[in-house]
N, C-alpha and C positions, 0 to 999 in steps of 0.2 A: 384692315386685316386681310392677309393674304395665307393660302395654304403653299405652302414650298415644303421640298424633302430636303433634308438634312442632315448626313449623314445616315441614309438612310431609311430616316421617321417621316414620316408626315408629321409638321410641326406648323402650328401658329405662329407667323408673325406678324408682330402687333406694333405699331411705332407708337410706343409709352416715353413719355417723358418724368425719368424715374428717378432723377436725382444726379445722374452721372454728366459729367463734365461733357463735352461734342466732339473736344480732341482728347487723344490717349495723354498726348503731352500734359495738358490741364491735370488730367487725372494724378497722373507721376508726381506734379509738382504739388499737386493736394496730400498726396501721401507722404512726399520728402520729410516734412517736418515729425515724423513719428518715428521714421526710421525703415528699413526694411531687413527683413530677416531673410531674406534670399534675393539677391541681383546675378543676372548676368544678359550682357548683352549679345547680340548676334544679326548677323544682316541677312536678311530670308532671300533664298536662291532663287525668287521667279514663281509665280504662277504655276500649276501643274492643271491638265483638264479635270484632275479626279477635286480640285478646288471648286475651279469656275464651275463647271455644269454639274457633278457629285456633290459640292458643298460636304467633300471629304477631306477634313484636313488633318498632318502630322503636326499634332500639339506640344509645346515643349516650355518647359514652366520657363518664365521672365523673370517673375517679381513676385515678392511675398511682403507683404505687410501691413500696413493697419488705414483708415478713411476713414474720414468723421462725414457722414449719411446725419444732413440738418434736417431732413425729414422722411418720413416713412416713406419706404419702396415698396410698389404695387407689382406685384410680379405674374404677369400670366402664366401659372406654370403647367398648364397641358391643355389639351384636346376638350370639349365638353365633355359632363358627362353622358351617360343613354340617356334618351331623352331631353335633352336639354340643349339648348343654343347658345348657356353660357359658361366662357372658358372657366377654369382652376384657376382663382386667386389666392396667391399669398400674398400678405402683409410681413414687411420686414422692417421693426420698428427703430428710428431712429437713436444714434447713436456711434462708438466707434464701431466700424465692422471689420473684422481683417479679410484681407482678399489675397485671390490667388491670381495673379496674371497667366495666361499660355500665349503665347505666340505661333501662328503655323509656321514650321521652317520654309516653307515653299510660297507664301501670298503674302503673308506678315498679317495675318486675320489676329485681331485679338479678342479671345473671350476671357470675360470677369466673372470667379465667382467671389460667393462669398460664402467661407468657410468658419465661420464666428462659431462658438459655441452654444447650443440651448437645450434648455432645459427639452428631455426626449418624454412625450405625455403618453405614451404607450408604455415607458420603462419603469421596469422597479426601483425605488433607492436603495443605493449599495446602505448595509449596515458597516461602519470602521467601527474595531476593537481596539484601544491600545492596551499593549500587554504591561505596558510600565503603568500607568494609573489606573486598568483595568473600568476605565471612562470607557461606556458604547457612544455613539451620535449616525444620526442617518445622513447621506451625502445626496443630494438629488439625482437623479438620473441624466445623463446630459451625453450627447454626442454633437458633431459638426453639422453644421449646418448644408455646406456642398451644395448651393442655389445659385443656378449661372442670371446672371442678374442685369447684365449687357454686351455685348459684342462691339468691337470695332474694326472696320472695313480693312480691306488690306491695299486698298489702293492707295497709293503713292502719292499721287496729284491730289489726293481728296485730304491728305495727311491725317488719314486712321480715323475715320469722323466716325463717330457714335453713328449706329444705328438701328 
């Protein structure tokens, strides 16, 4: 575990082994079979210093679509809390998950989230009315998920290795 800024945060990094393939390639080809609801490809212009040393990148979505996650992903997802020396864990339970790919235009860095739906445990469920059978039913609460869940290097020679 190492503390690094990150666009600006102080962030935890942790090298978890959380399910995700080691090359981007791997990943791509795990998802082909489901299909993708957004492609596009692009060659990233080069390094910029606000990459290397800022670990500030200009993000630009890849790919949209769906992974089958054979097991739950353990996500550190923040700083401890006060008091405490251990980070925010989320669980993300296996299953399909759909993801967003970005790409930096400048380093080719790629970060994965995952944007799945879930049930939101702070929200209210909406009530639906229909007006033709005048039938109520409650619909559960739910929004996106939006949990970056791994990044891949933008080195070239390394060929995008999970990290």
């Amino acid at each position: 575990m190492a503390m690094q800024t990150i666009e600006g945060q102080p962030t935890l990094v942790v090298r978890s082994e959380n399910g995700l393939p080691m090359k981007l390639d791997a990943l791509l080809s795990q998802m082909e079979p489901f299909g993708f609801a957004y492609r596009e490809d692009f060659t990233p212009g080069g390094a910029r210093i606000a990459c290397t040393v800022l670990r500030d990148h200009r993000m630009k979505l890849i790919r949209e679509g769906r992974w089958l996650a054979r097991f739950g992903l353990r996500i550190n997802a923040g700083l401890p809390q006060a008091g405490s020396d251990v980070p925010t864990v989320r669980v993300i339970p296996p299953g399909v998950l759909e993801l967003r790919l970005e790409m930096c235009q400048d380093c080719g860095a790629v970060v994965v989230r995952d944007v799945s739906m879930e049930q939101w445990s702070g929200g209210r469920p909406a009530r639906l009315y229909n007006q033709q059978t005048g039938e109520t039913r409650l619909a559960p609460a739910v929004m996106r998920r939006n949990v970056v869940i791994g990044w891949y290097s933008g080195k070239r020679a390394a060929g995008r290795e999970y990290k």
